[in-house]
C-alpha positions as CSV (number, residue, x, y, z in Angstrom):
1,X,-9.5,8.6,17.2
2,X,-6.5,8.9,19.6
3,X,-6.8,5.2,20.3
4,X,-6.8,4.6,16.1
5,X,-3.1,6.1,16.5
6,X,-1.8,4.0,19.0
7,X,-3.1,1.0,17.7
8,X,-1.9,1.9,14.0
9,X,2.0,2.2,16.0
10,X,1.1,-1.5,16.6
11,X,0.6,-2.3,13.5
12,X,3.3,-0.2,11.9
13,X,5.6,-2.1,13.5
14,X,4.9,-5.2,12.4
15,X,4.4,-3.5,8.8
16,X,7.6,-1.6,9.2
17,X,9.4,-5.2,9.1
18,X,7.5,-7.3,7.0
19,X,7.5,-4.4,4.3
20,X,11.4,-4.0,4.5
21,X,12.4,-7.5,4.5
22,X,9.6,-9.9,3.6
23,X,11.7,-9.9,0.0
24,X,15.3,-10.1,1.4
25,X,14.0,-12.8,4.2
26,X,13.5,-15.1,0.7
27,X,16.2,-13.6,-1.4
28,X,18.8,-15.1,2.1
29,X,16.6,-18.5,2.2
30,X,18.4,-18.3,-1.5
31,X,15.1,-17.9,-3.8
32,X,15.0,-17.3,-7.4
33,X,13.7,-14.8,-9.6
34,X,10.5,-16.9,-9.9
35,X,9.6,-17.7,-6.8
36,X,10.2,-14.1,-5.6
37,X,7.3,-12.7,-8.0
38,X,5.9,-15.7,-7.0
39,X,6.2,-14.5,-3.3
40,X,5.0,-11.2,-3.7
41,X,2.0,-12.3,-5.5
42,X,0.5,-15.6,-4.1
43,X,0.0,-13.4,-0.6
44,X,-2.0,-10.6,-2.6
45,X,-3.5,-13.4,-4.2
46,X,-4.8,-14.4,-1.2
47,X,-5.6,-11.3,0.4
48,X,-7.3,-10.4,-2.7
49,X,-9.6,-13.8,-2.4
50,X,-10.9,-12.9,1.5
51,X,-12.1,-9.6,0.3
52,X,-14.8,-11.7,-1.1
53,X,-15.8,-13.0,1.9
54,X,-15.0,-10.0,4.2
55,X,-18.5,-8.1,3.9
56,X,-20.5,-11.3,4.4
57,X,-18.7,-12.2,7.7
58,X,-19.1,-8.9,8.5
59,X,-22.9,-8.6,8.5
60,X,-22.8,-12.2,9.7
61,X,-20.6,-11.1,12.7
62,X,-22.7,-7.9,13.6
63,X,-19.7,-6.4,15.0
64,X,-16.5,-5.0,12.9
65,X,-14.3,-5.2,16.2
66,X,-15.1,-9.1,16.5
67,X,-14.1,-9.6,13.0
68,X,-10.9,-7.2,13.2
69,X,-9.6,-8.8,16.0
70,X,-10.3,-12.2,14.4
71,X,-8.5,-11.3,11.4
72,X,-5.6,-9.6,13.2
73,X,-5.1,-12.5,15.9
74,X,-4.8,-15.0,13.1
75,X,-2.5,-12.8,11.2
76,X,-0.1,-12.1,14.3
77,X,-0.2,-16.5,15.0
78,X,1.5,-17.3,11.1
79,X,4.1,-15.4,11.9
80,X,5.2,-17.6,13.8
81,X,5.4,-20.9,11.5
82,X,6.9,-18.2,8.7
83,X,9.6,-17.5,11.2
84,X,10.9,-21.2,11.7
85,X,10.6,-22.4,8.2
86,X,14.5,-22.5,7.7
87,X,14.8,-25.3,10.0
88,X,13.2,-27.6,7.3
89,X,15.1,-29.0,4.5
90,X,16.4,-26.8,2.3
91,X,13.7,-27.4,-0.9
92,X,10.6,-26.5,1.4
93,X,12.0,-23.2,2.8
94,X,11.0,-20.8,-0.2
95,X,7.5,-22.5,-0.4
96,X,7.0,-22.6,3.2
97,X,7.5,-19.2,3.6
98,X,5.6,-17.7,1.1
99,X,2.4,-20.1,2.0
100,X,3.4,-19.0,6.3
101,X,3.5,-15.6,4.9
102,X,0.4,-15.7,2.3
103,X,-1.8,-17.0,5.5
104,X,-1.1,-14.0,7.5
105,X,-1.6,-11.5,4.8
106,X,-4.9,-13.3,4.3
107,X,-6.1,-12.6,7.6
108,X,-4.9,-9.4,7.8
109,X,-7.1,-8.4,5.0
110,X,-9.6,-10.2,5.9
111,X,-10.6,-7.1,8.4
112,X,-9.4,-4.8,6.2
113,X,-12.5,-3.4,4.7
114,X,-14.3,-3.8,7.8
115,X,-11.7,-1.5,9.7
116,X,-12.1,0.9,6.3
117,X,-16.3,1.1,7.2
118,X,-15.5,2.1,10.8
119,X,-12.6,4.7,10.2
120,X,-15.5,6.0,7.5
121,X,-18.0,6.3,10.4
122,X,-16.2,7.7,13.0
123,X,-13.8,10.2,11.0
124,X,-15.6,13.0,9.6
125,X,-15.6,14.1,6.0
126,X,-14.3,17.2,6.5
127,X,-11.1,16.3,8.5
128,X,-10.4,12.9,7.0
129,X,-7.6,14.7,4.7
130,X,-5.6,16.0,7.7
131,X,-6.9,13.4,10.1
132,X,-5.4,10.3,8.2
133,X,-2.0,13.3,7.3
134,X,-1.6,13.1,11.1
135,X,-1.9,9.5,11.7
136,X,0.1,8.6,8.9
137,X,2.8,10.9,9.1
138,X,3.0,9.4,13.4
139,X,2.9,5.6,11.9
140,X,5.6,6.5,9.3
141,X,8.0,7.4,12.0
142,X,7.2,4.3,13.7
143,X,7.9,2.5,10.4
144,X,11.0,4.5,10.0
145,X,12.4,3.5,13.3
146,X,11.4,0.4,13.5
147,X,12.8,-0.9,9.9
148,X,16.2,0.9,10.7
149,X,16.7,-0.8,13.8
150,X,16.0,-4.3,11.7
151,X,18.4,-3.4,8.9
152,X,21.2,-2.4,11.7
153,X,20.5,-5.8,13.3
154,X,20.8,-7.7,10.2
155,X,24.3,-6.3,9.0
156,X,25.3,-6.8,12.9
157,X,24.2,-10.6,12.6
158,X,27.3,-11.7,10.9
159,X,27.0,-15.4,10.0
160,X,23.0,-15.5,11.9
161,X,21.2,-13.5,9.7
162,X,18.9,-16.0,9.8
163,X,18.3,-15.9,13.6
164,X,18.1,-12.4,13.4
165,X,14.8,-13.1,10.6
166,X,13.7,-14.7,13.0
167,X,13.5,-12.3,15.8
168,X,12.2,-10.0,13.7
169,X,9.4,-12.2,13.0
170,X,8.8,-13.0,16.4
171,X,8.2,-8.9,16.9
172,X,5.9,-8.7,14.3
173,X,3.5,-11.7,15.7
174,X,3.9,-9.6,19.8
175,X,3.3,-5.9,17.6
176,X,0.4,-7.4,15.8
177,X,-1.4,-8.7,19.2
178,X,-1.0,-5.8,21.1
179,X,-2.8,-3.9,18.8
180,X,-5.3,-6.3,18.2
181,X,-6.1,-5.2,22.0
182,X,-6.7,-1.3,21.3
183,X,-9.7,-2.5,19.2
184,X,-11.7,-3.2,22.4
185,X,-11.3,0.8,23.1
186,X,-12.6,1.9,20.1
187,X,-16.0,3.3,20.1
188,X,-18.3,1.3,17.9
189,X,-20.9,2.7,15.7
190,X,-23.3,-0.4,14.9
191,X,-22.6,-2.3,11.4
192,X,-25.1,-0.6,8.7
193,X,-27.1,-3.5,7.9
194,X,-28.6,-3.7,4.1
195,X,-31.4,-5.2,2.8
196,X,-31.4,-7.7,-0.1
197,X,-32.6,-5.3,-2.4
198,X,-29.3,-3.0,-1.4
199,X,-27.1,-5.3,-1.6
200,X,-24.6,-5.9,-4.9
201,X,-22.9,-8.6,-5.9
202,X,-19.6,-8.8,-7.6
203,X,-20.5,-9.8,-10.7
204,X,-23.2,-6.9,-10.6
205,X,-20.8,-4.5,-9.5
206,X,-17.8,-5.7,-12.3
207,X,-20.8,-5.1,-14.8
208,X,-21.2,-1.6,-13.9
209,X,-17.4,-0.9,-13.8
210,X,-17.5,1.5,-16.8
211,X,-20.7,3.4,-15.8
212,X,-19.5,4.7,-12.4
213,X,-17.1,6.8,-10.9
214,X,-16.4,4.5,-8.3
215,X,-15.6,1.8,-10.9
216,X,-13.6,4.3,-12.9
217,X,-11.4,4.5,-10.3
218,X,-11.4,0.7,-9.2
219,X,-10.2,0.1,-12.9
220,X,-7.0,2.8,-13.0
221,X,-6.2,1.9,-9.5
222,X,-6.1,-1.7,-10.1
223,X,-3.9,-1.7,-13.4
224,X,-1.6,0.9,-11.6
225,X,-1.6,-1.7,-9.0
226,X,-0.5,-4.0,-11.7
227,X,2.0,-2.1,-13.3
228,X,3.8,-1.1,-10.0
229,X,4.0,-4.8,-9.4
230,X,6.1,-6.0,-12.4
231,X,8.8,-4.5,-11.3
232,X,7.7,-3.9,-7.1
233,X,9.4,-6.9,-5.5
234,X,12.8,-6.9,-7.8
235,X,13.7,-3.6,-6.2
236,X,14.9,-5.6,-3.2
237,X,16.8,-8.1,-4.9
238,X,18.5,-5.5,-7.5
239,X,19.7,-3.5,-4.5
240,X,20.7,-6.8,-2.3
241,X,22.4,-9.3,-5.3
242,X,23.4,-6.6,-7.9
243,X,24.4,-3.1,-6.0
244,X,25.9,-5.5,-3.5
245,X,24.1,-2.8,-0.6
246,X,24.5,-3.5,2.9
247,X,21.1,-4.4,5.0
248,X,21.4,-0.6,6.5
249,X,21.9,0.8,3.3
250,X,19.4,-1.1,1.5
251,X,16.9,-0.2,4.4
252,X,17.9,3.6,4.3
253,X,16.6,3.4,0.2
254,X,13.7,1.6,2.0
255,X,12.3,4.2,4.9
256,X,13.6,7.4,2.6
257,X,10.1,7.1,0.9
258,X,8.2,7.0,4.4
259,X,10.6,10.2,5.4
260,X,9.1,11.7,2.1
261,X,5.8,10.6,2.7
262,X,5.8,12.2,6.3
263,X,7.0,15.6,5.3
264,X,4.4,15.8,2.7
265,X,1.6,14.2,4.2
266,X,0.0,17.5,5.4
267,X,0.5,19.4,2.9
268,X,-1.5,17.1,0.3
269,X,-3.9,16.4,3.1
270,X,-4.7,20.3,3.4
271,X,-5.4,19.6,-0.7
272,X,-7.7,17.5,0.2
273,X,-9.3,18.7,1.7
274,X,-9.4,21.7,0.3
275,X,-9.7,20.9,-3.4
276,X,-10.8,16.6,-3.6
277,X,-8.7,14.1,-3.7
278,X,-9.2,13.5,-7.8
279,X,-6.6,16.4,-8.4
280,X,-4.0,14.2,-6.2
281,X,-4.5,11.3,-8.1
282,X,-4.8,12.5,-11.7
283,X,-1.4,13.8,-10.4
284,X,0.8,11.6,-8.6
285,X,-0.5,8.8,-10.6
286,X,1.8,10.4,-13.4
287,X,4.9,11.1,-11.6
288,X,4.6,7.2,-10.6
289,X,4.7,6.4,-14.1
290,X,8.7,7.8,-14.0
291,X,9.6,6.5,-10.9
292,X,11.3,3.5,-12.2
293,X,13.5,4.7,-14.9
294,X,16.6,6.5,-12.6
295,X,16.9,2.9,-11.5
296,X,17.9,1.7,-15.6
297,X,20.1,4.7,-15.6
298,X,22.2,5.1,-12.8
299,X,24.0,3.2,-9.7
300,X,24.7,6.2,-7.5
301,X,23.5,5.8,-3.9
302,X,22.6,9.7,-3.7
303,X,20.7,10.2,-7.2
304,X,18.7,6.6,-6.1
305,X,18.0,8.4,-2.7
306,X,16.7,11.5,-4.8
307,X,14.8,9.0,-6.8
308,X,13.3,7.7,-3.2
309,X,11.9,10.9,-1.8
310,X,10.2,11.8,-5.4
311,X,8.8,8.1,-4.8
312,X,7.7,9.0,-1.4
313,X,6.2,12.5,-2.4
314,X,4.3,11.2,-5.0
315,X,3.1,8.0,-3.1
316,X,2.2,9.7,-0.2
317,X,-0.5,12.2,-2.6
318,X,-1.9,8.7,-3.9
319,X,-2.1,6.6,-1.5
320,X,-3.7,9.6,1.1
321,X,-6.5,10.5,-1.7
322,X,-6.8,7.0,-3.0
323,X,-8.2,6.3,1.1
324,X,-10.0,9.6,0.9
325,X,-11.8,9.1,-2.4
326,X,-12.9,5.7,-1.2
327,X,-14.3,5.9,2.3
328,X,-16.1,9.4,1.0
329,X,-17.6,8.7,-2.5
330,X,-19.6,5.6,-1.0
331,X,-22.9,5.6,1.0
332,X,-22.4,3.8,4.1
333,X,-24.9,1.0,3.8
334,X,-22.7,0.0,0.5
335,X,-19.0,1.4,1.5
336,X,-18.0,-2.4,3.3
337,X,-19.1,-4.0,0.3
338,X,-17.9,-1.6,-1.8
339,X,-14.0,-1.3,-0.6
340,X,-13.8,-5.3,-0.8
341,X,-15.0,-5.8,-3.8
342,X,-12.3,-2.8,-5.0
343,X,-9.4,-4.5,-2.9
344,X,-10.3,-8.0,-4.4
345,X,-9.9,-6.6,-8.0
346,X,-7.0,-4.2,-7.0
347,X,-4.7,-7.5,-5.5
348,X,-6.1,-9.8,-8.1
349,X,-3.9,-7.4,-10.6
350,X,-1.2,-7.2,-8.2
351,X,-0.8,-10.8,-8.3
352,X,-1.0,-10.7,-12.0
353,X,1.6,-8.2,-12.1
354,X,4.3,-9.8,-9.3
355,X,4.0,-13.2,-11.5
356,X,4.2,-11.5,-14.9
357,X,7.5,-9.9,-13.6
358,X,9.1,-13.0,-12.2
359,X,7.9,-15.3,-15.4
360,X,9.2,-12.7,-18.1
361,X,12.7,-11.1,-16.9
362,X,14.5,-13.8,-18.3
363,X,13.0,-13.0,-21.7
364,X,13.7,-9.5,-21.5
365,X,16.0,-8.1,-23.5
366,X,19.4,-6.5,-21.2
367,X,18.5,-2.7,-21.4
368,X,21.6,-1.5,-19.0
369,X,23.9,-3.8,-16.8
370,X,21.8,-6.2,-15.3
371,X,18.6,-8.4,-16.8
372,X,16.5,-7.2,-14.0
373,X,16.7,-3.3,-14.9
374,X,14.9,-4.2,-18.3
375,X,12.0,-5.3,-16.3
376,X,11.9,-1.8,-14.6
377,X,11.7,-0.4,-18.3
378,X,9.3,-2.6,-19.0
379,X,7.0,-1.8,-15.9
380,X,7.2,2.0,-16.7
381,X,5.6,1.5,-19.7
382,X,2.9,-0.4,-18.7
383,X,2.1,2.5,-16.1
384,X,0.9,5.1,-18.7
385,X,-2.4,3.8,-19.5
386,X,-3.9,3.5,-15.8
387,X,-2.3,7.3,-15.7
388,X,-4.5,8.9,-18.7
389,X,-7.5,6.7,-17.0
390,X,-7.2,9.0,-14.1
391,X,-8.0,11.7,-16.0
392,X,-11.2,10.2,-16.6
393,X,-12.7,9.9,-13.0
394,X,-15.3,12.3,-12.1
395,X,-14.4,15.5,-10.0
396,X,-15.6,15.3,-6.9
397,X,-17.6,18.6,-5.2
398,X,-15.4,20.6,-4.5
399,X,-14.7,20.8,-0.4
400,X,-14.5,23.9,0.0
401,X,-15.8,27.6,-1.9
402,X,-13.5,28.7,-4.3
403,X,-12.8,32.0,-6.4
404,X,-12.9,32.2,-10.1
405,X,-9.0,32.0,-10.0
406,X,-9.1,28.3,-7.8
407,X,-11.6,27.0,-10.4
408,X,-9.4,28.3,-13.2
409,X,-6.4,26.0,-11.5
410,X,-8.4,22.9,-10.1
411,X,-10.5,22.5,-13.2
412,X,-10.4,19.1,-13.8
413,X,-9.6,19.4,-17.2
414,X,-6.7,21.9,-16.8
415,X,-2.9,21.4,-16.6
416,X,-2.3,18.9,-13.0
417,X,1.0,20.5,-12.8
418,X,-0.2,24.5,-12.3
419,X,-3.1,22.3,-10.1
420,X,-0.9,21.2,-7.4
421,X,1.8,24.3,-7.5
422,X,-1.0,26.8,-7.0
423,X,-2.1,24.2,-4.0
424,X,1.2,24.6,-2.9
425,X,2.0,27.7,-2.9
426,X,-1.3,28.4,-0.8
427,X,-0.5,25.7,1.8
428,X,2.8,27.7,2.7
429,X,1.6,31.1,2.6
430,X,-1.0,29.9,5.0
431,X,1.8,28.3,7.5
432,X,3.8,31.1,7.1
């Protein structure tokens, strides 16, 4: 599992950049508001797509390490055509990039459920809350670092800013083959195989959507997913065109979530696993619903930074149970399958949401000082129904034994809020 954490300081790298300034490498190759939805979605699009085909080259392979290291090889190689694309004429740039960048994302993800399947195997149950707290919280200083350092070069690259993209680029394809290599380390559990009796197909498993918790939760997540996305890659742009925000300062807004996100990693990863991770969700899934709103009301640097950590608090409890709940509700023989069929529907929406954001702002009515914080309204609202959905997803057993007065506070059907605060409060009185 060490070798998992070294390898995901690879890849955090390369995600560190591409994360940060995927949007502003467009928004500087002067795109518009179009063709940045446009370029936040067409790569999901695609990413969403090879899920499809992810499980069957799996069992075809025999061998997630073969597959991963496939996907990731490929993935590291189009960054390299993404990073050039300013040298063609001006009218190709945009377009170039987004296809240069929609490749790699596709083979990045074309591994992804397979590398899901093995963390499943060799992680187990009972430590994947603080196990994944851990390796998280390490990668997000890597992230941290690693997107500072970009944003520091950037506003130091007076009149290259483009050269300096491309660098950064450059990085990303070296990060993304070095830890390709930490695969071959990994111990390898062989590939559940599944007869054709087992096996479920997608239209079988978008049938049963309703009647399972596992489809439940597919549904909120994925119309989050599409809710966060109307308004996800305008952020960027808002802070770049209209705040007029230096790269460092834009990039500071960027990694304060991730600084969140570590601090409160372990303490929602004792949660957990203490508790389940449908608590976490029902919860954070509501404070997300907010999260766009400071950005309508104010300009201040510090109250946005305030905004940013309850972003990362909140995302950090999601996105740790939403991996939780995932590799532990499935059996293994089905959890492959399973996890791409649920990423092909969860980026189909985020594609649907990116475009639906960069087709509507200009329709929009002007709800503060600029045209694009109406859209952050507007993606707020849409958030509230995949919220209440939450509240609909089957409890988990419980991980651990609990006293009448736990079961009084984690009842599913109680108040989230006295949920997580009696979680809290326990977590520190046990560190203290």
């Amino acid at each position: 599992m060490r070798v998992s954490i070294i390898e995901g300081a690879f890849a955090f790298v390369m995600i560190g950049l591409s994360e940060a300034f995927y949007i502003p490498y467009l928004n500087a190759l002067g795109a518009s508001h179009l063709q940045i939805g446009l370029g936040a979605s067409l790569p999901v699009l695609m990413a969403g797509l090879i899920q499809l085909i992810s499980p069957i080259a799996l069992q075809k392979s025999g061998s997630r390490r073969k597959l991963i290291v496939f996907a990731t090889v490929g993935q590291a190689l189009a960054f390299i055509p993404f990073a050039l694309v300013w040298h063609l004429d001006h009218h190709l740039q945009v377009w170039s990039a987004i296809a240069a960048f929609a490749v790699s994302v596709a083979f990045g993800n074309l591994g992804a459920s397979a590398w899901a399947d093995w963390m499943g195997v060799i992680v187990p149950r009972k430590k994947r809350g603080r196990y994944f707290a851990t390796r998280n919280r390490l990668l997000g200083v890597v992230q941290i670092s690693i997107a500072v350092l970009g944003g520091y070069l950037l506003d130091r690259a007076i009149g290259k800013v483009l050269v300096m993209f491309t660098a950064i680029w450059f990085v990303c394809a070296f990060a993304r083959l070095a830890a390709s290599a930490f695969f071959y380390l990994h111990y390898e559990p062989p590939v559940a195989r599944h007869s054709s009796g087992e096996h479920v197909s997608f239209l079988d498993f978008l049938k049963n959507l309703h009647a399972t918790r596992f489809g439940i939760f597919t549904v909120a997540t994925s119309l989050l997913s599409l809710g966060v996305n109307i308004s996800g890659p305008f952020f960027a742009v808002h802070m770049l065109n209209n705040l007029q925000l230096s790269y460092i300062s834009y990039t500071i807004l960027i990694v304060t979530p991730i600084v969140s996100t570590i601090a409160t990693l372990g303490l929602w990863g004792h949660i957990i696993d203490r508790f389940g991770s449908v608590p976490v969700l029902r919860l954070s899934a509501i404070i997300v619903c907010i999260l766009p709103l400071p950005w309508v009301v104010t300009t201040s640097y510090t109250l946005l930074l305030i905004t940013q950590i309850v972003a990362g608090f909140s995302w950090s409890g999601f996105n740790l149970a939403m991996f939780t709940f995932y590799i532990g509700s499935l059996k293994p023989h089905e959890r492959a399958t399973h996890i791409a069929y649920f990423n092909t529907i969860n980026f189909l929406c985020i594609f649907v949401g990116a475009t639906l954001g960069g087709f509507i702002i200009p329709y929009l009515p002007q709800v503060a000082q600029w045209q694009l914080q109406s859209i952050f309204v507007f993606s707020s609202l849409v958030r509230i129904g995949p919220a209440v959905l939450f509240q609909l997803v089957r409890h988990e057993k419980y991980a651990g034994a609990m006293n009448t007065f736990e079961r009084f506070f984690f009842d599913p059907t109680l108040t989230l809020t006295t949920t997580v605060t009696s979680s809290i409060l326990r977590y520190f009185k046990r560190q203290l």
